[in-house]
C-alpha positions as CSV (number, residue, x, y, z in Angstrom):
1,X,-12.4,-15.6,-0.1
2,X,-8.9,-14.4,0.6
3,X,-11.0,-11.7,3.8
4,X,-12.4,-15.2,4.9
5,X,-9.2,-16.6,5.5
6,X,-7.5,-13.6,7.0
7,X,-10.7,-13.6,9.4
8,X,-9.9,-17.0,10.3
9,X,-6.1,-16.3,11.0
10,X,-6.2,-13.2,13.0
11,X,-9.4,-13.6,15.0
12,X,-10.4,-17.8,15.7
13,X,-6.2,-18.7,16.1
14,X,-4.7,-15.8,17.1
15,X,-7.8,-14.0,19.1
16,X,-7.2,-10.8,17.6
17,X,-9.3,-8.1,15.3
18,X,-9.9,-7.2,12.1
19,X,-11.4,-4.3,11.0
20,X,-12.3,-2.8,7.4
21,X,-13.3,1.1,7.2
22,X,-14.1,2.3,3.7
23,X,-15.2,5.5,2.2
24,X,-16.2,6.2,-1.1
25,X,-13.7,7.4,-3.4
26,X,-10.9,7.9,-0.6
27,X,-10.0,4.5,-0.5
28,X,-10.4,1.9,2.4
29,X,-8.0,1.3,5.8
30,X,-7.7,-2.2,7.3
31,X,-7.5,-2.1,10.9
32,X,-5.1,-5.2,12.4
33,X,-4.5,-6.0,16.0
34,X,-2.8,-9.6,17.4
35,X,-2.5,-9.5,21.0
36,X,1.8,-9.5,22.1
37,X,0.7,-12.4,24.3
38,X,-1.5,-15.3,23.6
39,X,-4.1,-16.3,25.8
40,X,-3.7,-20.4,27.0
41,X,-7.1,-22.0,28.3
42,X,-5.7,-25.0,30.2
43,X,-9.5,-26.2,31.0
């Protein structure tokens, strides 16, 4: 539930990506990125 949420956050209201990479017994990297500027849709 909690990787739900975090989707939610960072890609639908902030329009940025989330990535998980995971490798058997090495461990796993999470991969955030939030654009500096948000886009405004004025339409």
């Amino acid at each position: 539930m909690g990787m739900s949420i975090s989707y939610q956050i960072i890609a639908d209201k902030h329009h940025g990506k989330l990535e998980c990479f995971s490798v058997l017994g090495q461990g796993t990297e999470f991969c955030i990125q939030i654009p500096v500027q948000q886009v405004v849709d004025l339409t």
